[in-house]
MARDO-198950 format. One record per residue (C-alpha): x, y, z. Coordinates in steps of 0.25 Angstrom, whole numbers, plus 2048, in hexadecimal, padded with zeros to 3 digits. Layout:
XYZ
...
This chain:
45B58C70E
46659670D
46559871C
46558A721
471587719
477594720
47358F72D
47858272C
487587726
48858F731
48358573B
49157C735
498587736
495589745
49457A74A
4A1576742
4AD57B74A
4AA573756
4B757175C
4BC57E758
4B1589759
4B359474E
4B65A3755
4A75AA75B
4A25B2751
4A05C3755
4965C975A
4925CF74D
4905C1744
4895B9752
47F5C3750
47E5C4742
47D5B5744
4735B574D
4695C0747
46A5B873A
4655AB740
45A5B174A
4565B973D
4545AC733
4505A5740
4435AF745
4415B0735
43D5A2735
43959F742
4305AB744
4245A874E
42E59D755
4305A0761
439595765
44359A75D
4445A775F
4525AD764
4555AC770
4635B3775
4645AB784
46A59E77A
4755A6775
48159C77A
48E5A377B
49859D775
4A7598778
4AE5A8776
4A55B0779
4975B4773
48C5B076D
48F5A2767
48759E758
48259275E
473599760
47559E751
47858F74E
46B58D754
46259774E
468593740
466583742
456585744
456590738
45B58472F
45257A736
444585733
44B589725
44257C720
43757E726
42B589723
42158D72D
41458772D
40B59272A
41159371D
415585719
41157F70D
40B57170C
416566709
41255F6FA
40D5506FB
4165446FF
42054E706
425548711
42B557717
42D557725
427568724
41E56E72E
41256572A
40556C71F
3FD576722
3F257B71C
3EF586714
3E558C71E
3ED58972A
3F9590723
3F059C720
3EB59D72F
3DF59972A
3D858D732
3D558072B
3C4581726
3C359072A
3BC59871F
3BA5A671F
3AD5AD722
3AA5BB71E
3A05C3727
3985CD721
38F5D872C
3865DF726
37E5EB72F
3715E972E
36C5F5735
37660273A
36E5FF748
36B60E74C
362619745
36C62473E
369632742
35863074A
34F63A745
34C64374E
34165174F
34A65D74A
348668751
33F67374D
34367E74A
33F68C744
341693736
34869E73C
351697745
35568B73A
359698730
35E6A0738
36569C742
374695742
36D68A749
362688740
36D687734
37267B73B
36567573C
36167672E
36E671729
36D665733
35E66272C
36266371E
36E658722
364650728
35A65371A
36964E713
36A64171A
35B63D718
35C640709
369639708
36562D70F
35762A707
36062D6F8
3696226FD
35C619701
35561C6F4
3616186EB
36360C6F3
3566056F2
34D60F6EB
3456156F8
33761C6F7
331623702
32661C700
32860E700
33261170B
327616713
31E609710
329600714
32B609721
31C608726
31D5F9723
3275F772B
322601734
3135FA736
31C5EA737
3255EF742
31B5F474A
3115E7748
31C5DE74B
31F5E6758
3105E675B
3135D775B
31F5D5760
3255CE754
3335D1758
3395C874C
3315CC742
3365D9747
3445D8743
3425DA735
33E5E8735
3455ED73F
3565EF740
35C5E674C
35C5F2755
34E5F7753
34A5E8753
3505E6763
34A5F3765
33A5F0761
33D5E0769
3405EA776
3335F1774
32C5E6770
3305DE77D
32B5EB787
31E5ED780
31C5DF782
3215DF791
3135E9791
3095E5787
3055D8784
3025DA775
3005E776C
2F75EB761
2FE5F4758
2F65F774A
2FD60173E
2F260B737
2F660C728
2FA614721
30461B729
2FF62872E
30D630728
31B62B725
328634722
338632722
33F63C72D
34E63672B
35662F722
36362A725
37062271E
37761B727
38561771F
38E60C722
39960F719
39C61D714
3A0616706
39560F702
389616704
38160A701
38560370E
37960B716
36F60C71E
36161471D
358618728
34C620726
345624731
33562572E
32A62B737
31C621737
31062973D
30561F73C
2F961A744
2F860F74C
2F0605755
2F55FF762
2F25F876D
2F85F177A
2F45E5780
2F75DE78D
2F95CD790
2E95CD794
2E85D4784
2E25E178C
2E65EE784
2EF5F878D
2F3602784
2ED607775
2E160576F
2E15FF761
2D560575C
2DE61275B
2E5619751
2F161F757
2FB62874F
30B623750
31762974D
32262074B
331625745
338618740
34761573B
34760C72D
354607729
35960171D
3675FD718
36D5FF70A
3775F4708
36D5E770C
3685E3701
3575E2702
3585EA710
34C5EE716
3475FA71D
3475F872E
3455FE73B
351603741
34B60D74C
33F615750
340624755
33862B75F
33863A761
């Protein structure tokens, strides 16, 4: 209110001596003048751009220089805005008011927020890391004399008893986790082992899903697809028990290096079972196998199980031929 009553003073003041112009003011006070007004004027006019400065409407005056009449100017519509607040933060008029303001807006449209929106909070969560960490691999033989004798063979063994680290490090954290056993791990492993390989027989790609991570899962559907551009049906049979099973590599796979819990196990098992096969073709004529055969299979299979879900179950997540 101060300003607008400043404004409109020194608009009397200017527009009074009209038949006897009052002395131009100096440089110094024409620009003090003018920096004022633009000042208050871009303070409450910000984001206008109608009324920005503009210095091609500077009129010169009657002797000599810049005249006050564009100050004049600036300072009528500072008064004129002095009233008025911008939209984004007005607040709603009372009832019965009969206010000329900017008209209501709501609180979600002063807020940017459109009218009905509601926020949705989306949570990921990695089911699977999507790859197998560190593949087991044959090590390399190598001789007594060499491993303990030779600069080279220091390195090896140093490399093995990290490797021997990392396993034993990763089955502490699954057993205090969810109380593993080697033993019932292994019964859930051949269950899984004996339903993935039955289902494939049958091509039961769906029912597949479930024991199987989403990448090993497109990776069993290709192969079923070939084997069924080929054969016509299979015959595949399990001889129980397993012939011999045995863990080659344990592995962690952390996602933050805070919270150890947030993990992933993978354990990677070698099956050496018997089994029964036979191949058909569209006539139901055998082309290949005979199931009245016992053959001798080795098989080297990824499990995988998370330590943050809740009830997580042991899956597939890659097989490894040597």
């Amino acid at each position: 209110m101060s300003l607008a009553r400043l404004g409109q003073s020194l608009i009397r003041r200017l527009h009074r001596p009209l038949h006897l112009p009052p002395p131009p003011p100096t440089d110094h006070h024409a620009a003090v003048s003018r920096s004022l007004a633009l000042s208050q004027a871009n303070r409450c006019l910000r984001g206008f751009a109608s009324l920005t400065y503009n210095p091609g409407s500077t009129i010169a005056g009657k002797f000599g220089g810049p005249s006050p009449v564009h100050a004049v100017q600036v300072l009528e519509r500072v008064v004129q805005l002095n009233h008025a607040r911008p939209m984004s933060s007005a607040a709603p008029a009372p009832a019965g008011s009969t206010s000329s303001g900017p008209p209501e807006t709501s609180p979600s449209v002063s807020k940017g927020v459109p009218v009905g929106a509601r926020k949705v909070g989306m949570k990921v969560v990695m089911m699977s890391p999507g790859f197998v960490y560190e593949p087991y691999s044959l090590p390399e033989p190598i001789s007594f004399w060499r491993r303990w004798f030779t600069r080279s063979g220091w390195t090896r063994t140093k490399e093995d008893i990290i490797l021997e680290m990392k396993n034993a490090y990763a089955v502490s954290r699954l057993r205090k986790k969810t109380g593993y056993t080697k033993k019932q791990f292994y019964n859930q492993a051949f269950n899984i082992y004996k339903e993935v390989n039955t289902l494939m027989a049958q091509g039961d790609t769906s029912s597949l899903r479930k024991a199987l991570t989403e990448r090993m899962h497109s990776t069993m559907k290709n192969e079923i697809k070939r084997r069924q551009s080929k054969w016509k049906s299979v015959h595949w049979e399990l001889v129980e028990p397993a012939v011999n099973i045995r863990t080659l590599r344990a592995r962690m796979i952390g996602l933050d290096k805070n919270d150890l819990d947030k993990a992933f196990i993978q354990l990677t098992l070698e099956f050496i079972t018997k089994q029964k096969f036979e191949a058909y073709n569209s006539k139901g004529e055998v082309v290949s196998g005979d199931k009245s055969k016992e053959v001798l299979v080795k098989d080297i299979w990824v499990f995988e199980r998370s330590l943050f879900h809740p009830g997580a179950d042991w899956r597939v997540c890659g097989r490894i031929t040597l």
